[in-house]
KEKE-3310 file (N, C-alpha, C; in steps of 0.2 Angstrom, whole numbers, plus 5000, padded with zeros to 4 digits):
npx = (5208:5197:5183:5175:5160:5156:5166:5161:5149:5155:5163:5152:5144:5151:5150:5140:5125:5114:5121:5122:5107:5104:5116:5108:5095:5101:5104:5093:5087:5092:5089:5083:5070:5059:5061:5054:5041:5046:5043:5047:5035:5031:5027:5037:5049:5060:5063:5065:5075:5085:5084:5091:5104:5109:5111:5120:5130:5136:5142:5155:5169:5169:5183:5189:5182:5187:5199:5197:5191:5201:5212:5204:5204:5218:5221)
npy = (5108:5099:5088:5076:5072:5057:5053:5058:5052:5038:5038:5041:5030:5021:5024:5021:5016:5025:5037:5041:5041:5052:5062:5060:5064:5079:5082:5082:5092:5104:5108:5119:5121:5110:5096:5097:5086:5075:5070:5069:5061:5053:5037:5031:5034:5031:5021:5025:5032:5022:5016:5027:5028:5015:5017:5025:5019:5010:5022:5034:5043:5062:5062:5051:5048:5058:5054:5041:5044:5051:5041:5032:5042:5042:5032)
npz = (4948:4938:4941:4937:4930:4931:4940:4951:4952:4951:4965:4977:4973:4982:4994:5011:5012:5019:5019:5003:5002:5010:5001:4989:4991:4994:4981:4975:4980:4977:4963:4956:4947:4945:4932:4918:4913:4923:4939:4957:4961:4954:4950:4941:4939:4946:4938:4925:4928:4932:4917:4912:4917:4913:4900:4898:4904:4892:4883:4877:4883:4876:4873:4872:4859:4852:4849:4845:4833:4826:4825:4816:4806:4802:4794)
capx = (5207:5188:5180:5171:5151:5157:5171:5157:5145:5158:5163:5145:5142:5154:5147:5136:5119:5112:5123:5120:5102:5105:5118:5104:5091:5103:5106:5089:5085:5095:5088:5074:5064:5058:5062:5048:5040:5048:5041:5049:5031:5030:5031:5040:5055:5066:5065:5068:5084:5089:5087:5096:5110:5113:5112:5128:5136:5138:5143:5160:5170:5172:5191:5188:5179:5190:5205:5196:5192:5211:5214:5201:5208:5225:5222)
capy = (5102:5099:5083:5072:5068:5049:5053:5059:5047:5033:5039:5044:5023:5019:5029:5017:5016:5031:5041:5039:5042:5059:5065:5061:5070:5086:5085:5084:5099:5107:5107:5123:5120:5103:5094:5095:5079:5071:5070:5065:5057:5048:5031:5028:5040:5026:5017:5028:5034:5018:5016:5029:5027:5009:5019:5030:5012:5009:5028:5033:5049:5064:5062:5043:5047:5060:5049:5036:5048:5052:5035:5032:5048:5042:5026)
capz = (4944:4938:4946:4931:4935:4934:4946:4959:4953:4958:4972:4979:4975:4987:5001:5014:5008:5022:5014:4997:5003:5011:4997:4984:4992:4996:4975:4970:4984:4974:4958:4958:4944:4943:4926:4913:4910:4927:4946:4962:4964:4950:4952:4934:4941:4946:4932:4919:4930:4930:4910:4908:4917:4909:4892:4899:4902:4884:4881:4877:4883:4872:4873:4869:4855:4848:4849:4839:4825:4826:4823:4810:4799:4801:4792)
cpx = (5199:5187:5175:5164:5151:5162:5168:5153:5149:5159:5160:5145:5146:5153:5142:5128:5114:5113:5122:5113:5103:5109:5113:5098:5093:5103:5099:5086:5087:5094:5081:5071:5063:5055:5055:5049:5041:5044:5046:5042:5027:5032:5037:5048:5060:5069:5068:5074:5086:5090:5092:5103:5114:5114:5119:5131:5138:5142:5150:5161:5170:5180:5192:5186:5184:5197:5202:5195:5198:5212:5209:5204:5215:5225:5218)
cpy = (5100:5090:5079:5071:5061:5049:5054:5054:5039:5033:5039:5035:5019:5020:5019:5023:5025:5037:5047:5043:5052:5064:5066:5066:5078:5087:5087:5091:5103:5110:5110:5120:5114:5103:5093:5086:5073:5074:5066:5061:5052:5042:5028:5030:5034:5023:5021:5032:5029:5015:5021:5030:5020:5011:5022:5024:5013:5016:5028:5042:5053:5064:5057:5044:5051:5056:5041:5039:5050:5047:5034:5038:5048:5036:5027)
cpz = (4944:4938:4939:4933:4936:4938:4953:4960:4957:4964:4976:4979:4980:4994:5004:5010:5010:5019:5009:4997:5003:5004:4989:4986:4993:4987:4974:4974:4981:4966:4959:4953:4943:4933:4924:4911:4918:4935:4952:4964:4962:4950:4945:4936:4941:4942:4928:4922:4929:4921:4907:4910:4915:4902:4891:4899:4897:4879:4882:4879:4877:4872:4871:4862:4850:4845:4844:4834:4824:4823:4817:4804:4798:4796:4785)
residu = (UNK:UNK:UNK:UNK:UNK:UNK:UNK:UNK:UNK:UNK:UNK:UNK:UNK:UNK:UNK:UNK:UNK:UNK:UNK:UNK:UNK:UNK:UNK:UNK:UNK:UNK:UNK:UNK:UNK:UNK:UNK:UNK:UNK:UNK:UNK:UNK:UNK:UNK:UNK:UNK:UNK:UNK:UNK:UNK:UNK:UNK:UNK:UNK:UNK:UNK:UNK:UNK:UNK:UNK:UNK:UNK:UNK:UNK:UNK:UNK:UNK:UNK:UNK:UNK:UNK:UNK:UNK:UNK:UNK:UNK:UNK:UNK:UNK:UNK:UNK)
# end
């Protein structure tokens, strides 16, 4: 059974803060080429991770999404 990235991201939020800390740092250690455009030492970093995961809030599954097109082409 495959693991959703919001089933680990809840999860992960749940942890004690320490954690959370360590488990973010072994992800981004993980990630060889660092992302064009982005820096761990740029101060914007934070921010523009927190935009964009308020942008996923309002985002809907693809299997939410299909099932609303279902419903709209049945009507």
């Amino acid at each position: 059974m495959s693991v959703s990235p919001d089933e680990i991201l809840k999860s992960a939020l749940s942890l004690p803060e320490a954690d959370r800390v360590i488990l973010a740092t072994e992800i981004l250690d993980s990630v060889k080429e660092p992302m064009p455009g982005m820096s761990i030492d740029d101060p914007n970093l934070l921010d523009e991770l927190k935009r964009r995961r308020a942008s996923m809030d309002d985002s809907v599954s693809a299997s939410e999404l299909f099932a609303r097109l279902d419903e709209i082409r049945r009507k």
